[in-house]
C-alpha positions in Angstrom: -21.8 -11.6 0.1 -25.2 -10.3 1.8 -24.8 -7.8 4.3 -25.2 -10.0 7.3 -21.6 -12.2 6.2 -20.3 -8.8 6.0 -21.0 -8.0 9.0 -20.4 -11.3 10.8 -17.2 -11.2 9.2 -16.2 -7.5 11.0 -17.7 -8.8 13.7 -15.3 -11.9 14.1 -12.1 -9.9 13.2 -12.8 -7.0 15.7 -13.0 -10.1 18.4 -10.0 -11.5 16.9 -8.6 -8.2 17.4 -8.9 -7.4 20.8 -8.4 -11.4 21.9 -4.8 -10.6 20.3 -4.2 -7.5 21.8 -5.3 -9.0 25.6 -3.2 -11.7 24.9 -0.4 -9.7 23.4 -0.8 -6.7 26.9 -1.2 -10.0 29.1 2.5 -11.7 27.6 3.8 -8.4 28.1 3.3 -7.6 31.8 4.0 -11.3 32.7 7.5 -10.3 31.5 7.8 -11.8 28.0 9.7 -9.7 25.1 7.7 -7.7 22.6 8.4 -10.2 19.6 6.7 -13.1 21.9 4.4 -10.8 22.8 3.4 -9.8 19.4 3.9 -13.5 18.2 1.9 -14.6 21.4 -1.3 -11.9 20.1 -1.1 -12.8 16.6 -1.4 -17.1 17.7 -4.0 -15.9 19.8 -6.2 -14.2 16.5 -5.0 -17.3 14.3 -6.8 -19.4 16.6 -9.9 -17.0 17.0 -10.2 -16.7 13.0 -9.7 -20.6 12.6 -12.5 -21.6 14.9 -14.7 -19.0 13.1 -13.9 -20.0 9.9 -14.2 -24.2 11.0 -17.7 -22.8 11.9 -18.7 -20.8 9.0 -17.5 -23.8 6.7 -19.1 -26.7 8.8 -22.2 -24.6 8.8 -22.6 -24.8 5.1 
């Protein structure tokens, strides 16, 4: 991998990262347990990473 995939890479996790924890915060004040919170965050970075990923390999 060249530099700029390693990059784009950190790039899209740190976005997945703080997509999950939003979502995760946003379950949690909306009055949703901390396991469907958790679960809630972690579908929300799934989703983030599987877009990226659909792009990366429709790209090539």
């Amino acid at each position: 991998m060249n530099p700029v995939q390693i990059l784009s890479l950190l790039l899209a996790l740190s976005i997945a990262l703080h997509l999950a924890t939003a979502a995760a915060f946003t379950a949690r004040r909306t009055g949703a347990g901390t396991a469907h919170a958790v679960l809630t965050g972690a579908g929300a970075a799934a989703t983030a990473l599987g877009l990226y990923f659909a792009a990366v390999a429709a790209y090539h």
